[in-house]
Residue, then its C-alpha position, 0 to 999 in steps of 0.5 A: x273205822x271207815x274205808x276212804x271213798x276213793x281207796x275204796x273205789x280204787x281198790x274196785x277198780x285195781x280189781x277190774x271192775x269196770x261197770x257200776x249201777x245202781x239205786x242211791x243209798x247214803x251209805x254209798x254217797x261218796x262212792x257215786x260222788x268219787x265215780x263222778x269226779x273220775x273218767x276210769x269209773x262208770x256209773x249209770x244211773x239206774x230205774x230201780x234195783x232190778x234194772x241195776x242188775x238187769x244193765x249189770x248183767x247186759x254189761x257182762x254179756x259185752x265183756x265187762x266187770x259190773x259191780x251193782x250198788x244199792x240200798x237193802x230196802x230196794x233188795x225185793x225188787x232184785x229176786x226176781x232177776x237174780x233167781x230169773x236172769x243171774x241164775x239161769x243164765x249163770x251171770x257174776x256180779x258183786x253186789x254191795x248191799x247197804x246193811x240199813x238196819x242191819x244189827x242197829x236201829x233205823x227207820x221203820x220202813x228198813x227194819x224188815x229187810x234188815x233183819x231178814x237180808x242174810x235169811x233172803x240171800x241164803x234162801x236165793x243162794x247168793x253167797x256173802x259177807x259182811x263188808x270189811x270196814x279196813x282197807x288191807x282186809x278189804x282189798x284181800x276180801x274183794x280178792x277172794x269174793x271176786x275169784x269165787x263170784x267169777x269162778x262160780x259164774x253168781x253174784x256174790x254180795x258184801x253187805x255194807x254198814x254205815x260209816x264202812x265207806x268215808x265220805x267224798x265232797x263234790x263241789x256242786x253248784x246249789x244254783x237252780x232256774x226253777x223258782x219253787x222248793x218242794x215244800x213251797x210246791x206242797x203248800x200251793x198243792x194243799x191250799x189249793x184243795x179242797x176238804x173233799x180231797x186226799x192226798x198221798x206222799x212218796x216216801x222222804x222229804x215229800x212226805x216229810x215236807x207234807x206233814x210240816x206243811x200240815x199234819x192231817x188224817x187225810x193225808x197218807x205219808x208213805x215210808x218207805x215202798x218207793x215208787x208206789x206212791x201212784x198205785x196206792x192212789x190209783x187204788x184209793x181213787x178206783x174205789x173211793x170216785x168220790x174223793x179227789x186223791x192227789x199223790x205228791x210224787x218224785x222224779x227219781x220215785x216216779x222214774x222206779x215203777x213209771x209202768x204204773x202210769x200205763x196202768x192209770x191210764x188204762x183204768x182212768x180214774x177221773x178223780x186222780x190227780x199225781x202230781x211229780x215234783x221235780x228236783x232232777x235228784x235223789x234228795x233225801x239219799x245225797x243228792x244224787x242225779x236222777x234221769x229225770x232231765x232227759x225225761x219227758x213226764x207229760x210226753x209219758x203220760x199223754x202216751x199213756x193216756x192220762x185225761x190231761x198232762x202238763x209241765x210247768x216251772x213257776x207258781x202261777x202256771x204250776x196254780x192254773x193246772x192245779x185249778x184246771x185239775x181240780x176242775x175237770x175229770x182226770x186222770x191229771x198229771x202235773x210235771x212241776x220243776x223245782x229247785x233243790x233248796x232243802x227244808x230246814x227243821x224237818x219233823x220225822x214221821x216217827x216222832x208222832x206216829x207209827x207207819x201202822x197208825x198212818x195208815x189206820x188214821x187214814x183209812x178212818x178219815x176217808x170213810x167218814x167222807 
């Protein structure tokens, strides 16, 4: 049993909610496509989870009813605005949680938090609920749970199981000015090192892609902890300066904790090489935007002040600033816009190796260089 995605956004909006942000789970995918089709329903693209309800709670402050979307994974980055910002300063929100791994079997990078959500949500005192799956329940659930939510001055959170909400169809043009696909940016990326170098993957199709492209101990495929790619090599190329270590990164991964960048440049790891694919979308969740057409990565970096930063488009300037990364000290960042072509038949991570053998694999590798 599922809710159609426009009856479900329509009952939101019958029930004043008037403000939507969040972090894209496929759960929600026809909800944010169903906001893009209509003028009555807000949707702002947000960093990461905590910023979701970070712009939520500014937008109650100016007299709006925010509702925030977001994967179950991303919850940990919300604890800290909820306990901090929401609490103290007794701000209501709804919170629609995506229940990945919620009583049913997923990645392994979900099932942690999917089993301790209703443990963490209790411990932090947010009431909830589990999400009903029928519109006439659900209209009277969104009812009650708002009047509390609002009365109490808290967020209160529905938590949401796949196929709660149907699916919404936008007709998207799949046509790109960028000739690269990702995976063809990988590929470029791998034949263009050397054994001496390293690599490390955002979690999704880059990591995916990675380990079609080719399956390597030196190569550390991240599931899961988006955003984190750039530390987790950071942290490889401080203590190991005589590897090359290239992170293979994300627009929207990239966008979630882009701090991280400052911190690069700060220590200026010369052997770093962070390399940002960008698709301008959230691929592996539904396509969604992401902010990245208005952002500027080697504006950023340079400000940040990475050795050298650079933004290309086509093959061959994307190969002569792999070369000129490779050939100089770093930090490096290359910017490279690609198109959003999927990868057909991708192999899954899980169906050769556990996350915990990942990492062992890895770790071995690069002590033996």
């Amino acid at each position: 049993m599922s809710i159609a995605a426009k009856d479900f956004c329509e009952t939101l909006l019958n029930n004043g909610y008037d403000y939507f942000s969040g972090v894209p789970c496929s759960f929600f995918k026809g909800v944010i496509n169903y906001s893009q089709s209509t003028e009555r329903m807000k949707y702002v693209i947000a960093a990461n989870e905590g910023a979701a309800l970070g712009l939520a709670a500014g937008a109650y402050l100016a007299g709006k009813k925010p509702a925030v979307m977001i994967q179950n994974s991303g919850l940990g980055n919300m604890v800290n605005p909820l306990t901090s910002l929401n609490a103290i300063y007794r701000i209501p929100a709804l919170l629609l949680i995506s229940g990945r791994a919620y009583g049913v079997d997923d990645e392994p990078q979900h099932e942690i938090m999917g089993r301790a959500m209703p443990a963490l949500l209790r411990t932090i005192e947010i009431p909830f609920a589990d999400c009903a799956a029928e519109l006439d329940a659900f209209r009277a659930q969104l009812e009650t749970v708002s009047a509390q939510a609002w009365r109490e001055r808290r967020p209160y959170a529905l938590l949401v199981r796949q196929g709660c909400i149907g699916h919404f169809s936008l007709a998207k043009s799949s046509e790109s000015p960028y000739p690269l696909s990702r995976i063809e940016a990988i590929r470029v990326a791998v034949e263009s090192a050397d054994a001496n170098t390293v690599f490390v993957s955002t979690t999704g199709m880059s990591s995916r892609e990675l380990f079609a492209v080719r399956d390597h101990p030196g190569q550390l495929y991240l599931m899961g902890s988006m955003g984190h790619a750039m530390a987790v090599a950071c942290g490889i190329a401080t203590e190991r300066p005589d590897l090359k270590v290239v992170v293979l990164d994300g627009d929207g991964s990239a966008i979630m904790h882009l701090g991280t960048l400052s911190t690069i440049g700060y220590y200026r790891p010369a052997n770093l090489l962070h390399v940002i694919l960008d698709n301008e979308a959230y691929e592996t969740t539904g396509n969604q935007d992401t902010t990245s057409k208005t952002t500027d990565f080697a504006g950023v970096a340079r400000a940040c002040s990475i050795a050298s930063a650079r933004s290309c488009a086509g093959e061959a300037e994307y190969r002569a600033a792999l070369t000129g990364a490779f050939a100089e000290p770093g930090p490096h960042l290359i910017h490279l816009k690609i198109n959003r072509k999927p990868a057909e038949r991708l192999p899954r991570l899980t169906t050769k190796y556990t996350a915990a053998q990942i990492a062992e694999y890895f770790s071995e590798s690069i002590k033996k260089k």
